[in-house]
N, C-alpha and C positions, 0 to 999 in steps of 0.2 A: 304444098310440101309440108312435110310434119315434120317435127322437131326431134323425135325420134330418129329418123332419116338425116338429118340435117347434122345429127351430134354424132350417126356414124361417118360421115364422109370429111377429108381431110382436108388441111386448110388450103390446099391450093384449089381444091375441088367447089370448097366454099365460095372461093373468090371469085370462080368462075363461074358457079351460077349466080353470084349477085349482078358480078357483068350483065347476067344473059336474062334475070328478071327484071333487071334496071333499063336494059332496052326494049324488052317487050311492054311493059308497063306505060313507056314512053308512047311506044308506036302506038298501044290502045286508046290510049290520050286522044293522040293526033284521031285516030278514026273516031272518037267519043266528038270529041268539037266540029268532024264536020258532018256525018250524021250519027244519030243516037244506034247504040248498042244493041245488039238481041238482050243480051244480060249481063247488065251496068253491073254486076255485083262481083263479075269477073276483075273490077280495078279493085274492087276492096280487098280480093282476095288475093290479087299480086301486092298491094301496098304491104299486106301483111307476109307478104312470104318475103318482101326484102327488107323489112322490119326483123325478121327472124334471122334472116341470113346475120342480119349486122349486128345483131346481139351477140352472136356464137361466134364471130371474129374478133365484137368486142372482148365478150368471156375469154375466148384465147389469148388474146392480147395482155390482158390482165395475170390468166395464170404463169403466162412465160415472163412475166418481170419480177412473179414472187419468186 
């Protein structure tokens, strides 16, 4: 998910895909520990799109208290 994409969609939409990468990213977990992945680099790339998400909630958070 791009950041781009991510800065048009709105904060409740936001919230709702960090929900929905935060559980996927879980479950990859779980199937990474009990056998290995086709392509491990799919968790790096959920780590970083809920890294993303939470920045842009962060940012929000920040400009509605100035």
């Amino acid at each position: 998910m791009k950041s781009s994409v991510i800065r048009e969609m709105t904060t409740d939409e936001v919230q709702d895909a960090l929900l929905n990468e935060k559980e996927s990213l879980s479950k990859l977990k779980m199937q990474h520990a009990i056998s290995p992945l086709e392509n491990p680099m799919v968790l790096k790339e959920k780590r970083k799109d809920v890294s993303r998400l939470l920045t842009e909630l962060t940012k929000r958070s920040k400009e509605a208290q100035q």
